[in-house]
C-alpha positions as CSV (number, residue, x, y, z in Angstrom):
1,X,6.8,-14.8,31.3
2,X,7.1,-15.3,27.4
3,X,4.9,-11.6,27.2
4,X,6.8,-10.0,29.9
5,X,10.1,-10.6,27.6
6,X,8.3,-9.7,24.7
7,X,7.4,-6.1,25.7
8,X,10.8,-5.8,26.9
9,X,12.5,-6.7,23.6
10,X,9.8,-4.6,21.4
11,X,11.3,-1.7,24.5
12,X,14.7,-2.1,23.4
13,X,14.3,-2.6,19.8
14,X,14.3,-0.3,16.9
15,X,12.0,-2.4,14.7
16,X,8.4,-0.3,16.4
17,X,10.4,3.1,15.1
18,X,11.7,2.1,11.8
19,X,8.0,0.6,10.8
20,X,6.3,4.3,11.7
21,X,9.6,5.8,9.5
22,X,8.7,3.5,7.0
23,X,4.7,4.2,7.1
24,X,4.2,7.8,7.9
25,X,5.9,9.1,4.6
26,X,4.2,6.4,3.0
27,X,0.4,7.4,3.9
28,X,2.0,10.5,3.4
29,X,3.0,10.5,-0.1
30,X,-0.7,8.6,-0.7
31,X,-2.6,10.8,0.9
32,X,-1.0,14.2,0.4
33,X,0.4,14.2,-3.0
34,X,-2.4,15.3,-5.8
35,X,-2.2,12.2,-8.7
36,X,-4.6,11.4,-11.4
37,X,-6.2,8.8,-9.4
38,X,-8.0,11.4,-7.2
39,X,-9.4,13.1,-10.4
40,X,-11.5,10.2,-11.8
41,X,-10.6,6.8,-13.4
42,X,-11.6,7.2,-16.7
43,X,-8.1,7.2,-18.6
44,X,-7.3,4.0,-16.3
45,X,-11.0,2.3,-17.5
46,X,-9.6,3.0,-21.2
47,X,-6.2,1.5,-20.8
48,X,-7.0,-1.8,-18.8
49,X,-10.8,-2.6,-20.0
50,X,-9.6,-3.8,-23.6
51,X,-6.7,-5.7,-21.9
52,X,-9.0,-7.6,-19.5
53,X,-11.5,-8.4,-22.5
54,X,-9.1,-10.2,-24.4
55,X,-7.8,-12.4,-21.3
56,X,-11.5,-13.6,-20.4
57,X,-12.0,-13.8,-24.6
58,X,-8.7,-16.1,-24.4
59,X,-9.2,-17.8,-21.1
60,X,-12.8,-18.9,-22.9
């Protein structure tokens, strides 16, 4: 009973469309648009490895 009124609300409702309008232009914009994360992490290893040094220096 409880899953026959459950696919018949999820029928009715907008909630399954606006999720994939939400999610396909997401994935898209990760997957499609060209950012400096696809060319390497290098420049991110030099901006975050001092910064994570001196938290486990202070957390010792």
């Amino acid at each position: 009973m409880n899953t026959r009124v459950l696919r018949i609300e999820l029928r009715r409702s907008v909630a399954p469309w606006a999720g994939v309008v939400v999610l396909v232009p997401a994935l898209a914009f990760l997957y499609l648009l060209d950012g400096v994360w696809w060319s390497g992490t290098t420049a991110w290893t030099a901006q975050w490895t001092p910064l994570a040094l001196w938290t486990r220096s202070l957390l010792f």
